[in-house]
LUMMARMI-271183 format. One record per residue (C-alpha): residue in three letters; x, y, z. Coordinates in nm, 3 decimals. Example, Ala and Ser with C-alpha at 12.3 -4.5 7.8 and 13.67 -1.06 7.14 Angstrom:
// LUMMARMI-271183
   rest        px        py        pz
    ALA     1.230    -0.450     0.780
    SER     1.367    -0.106     0.714
END
This chain:
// LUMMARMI-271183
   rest        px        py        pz
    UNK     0.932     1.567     0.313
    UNK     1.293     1.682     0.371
    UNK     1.593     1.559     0.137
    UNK     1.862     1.403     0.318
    UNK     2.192     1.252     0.202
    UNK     2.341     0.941     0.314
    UNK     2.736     0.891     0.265
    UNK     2.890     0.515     0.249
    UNK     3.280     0.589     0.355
    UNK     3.492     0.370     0.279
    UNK     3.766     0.240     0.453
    UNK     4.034     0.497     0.337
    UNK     3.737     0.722     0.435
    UNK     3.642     0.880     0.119
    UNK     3.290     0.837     0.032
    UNK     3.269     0.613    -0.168
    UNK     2.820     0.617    -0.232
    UNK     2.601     0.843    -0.156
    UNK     2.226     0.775    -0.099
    UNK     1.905     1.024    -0.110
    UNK     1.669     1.006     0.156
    UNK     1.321     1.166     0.204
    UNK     1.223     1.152     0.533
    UNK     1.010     1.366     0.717
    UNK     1.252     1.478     1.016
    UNK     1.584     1.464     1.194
    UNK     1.534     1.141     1.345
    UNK     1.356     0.980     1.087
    UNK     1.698     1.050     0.861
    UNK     1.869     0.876     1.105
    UNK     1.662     0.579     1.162
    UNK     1.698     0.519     0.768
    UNK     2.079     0.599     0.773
    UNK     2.111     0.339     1.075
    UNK     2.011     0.077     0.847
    UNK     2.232     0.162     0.566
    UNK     2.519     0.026     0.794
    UNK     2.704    -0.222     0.663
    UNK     3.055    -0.291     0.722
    UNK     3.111     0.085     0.669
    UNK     3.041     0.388     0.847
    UNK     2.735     0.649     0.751
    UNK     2.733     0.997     0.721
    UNK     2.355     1.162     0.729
    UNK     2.335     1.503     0.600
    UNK     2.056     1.759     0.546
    UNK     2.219     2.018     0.253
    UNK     2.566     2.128     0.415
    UNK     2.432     2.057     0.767
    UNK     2.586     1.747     0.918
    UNK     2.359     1.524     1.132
    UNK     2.561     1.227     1.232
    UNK     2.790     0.985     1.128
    UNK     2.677     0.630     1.258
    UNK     2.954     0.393     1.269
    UNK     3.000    -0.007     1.167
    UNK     3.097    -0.226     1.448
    UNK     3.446    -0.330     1.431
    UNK     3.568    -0.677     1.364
END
């Protein structure tokens, strides 16, 4: 299993939580991040490598 790193931001978009993951691939990271979504965006990454940032829905 790989370590990931999930990043709440907040709305002045500094992190504001940051989550570990242990997923077995890419997409499996982001699957997990995806669901961490809510009313913030999400940053995935894998040691300094950034993935994606998945972002919240606007109002």
């Amino acid at each position: 299993m790989a370590e990931y790193r999930a990043y709440i931001i907040g709305e002045d978009g500094h992190f504001i939580r940051a989550l570990d993951l242990f997923c077995p691939d890419d997409d499996t990271a982001k699957e997990c991040a995806k669901q961490l979504i809510d009313g913030h965006d999400v940053e995935l990454w894998q040691l300094s490598r950034k993935i994606e940032t998945f972002r919240r829905k606007p109002k």
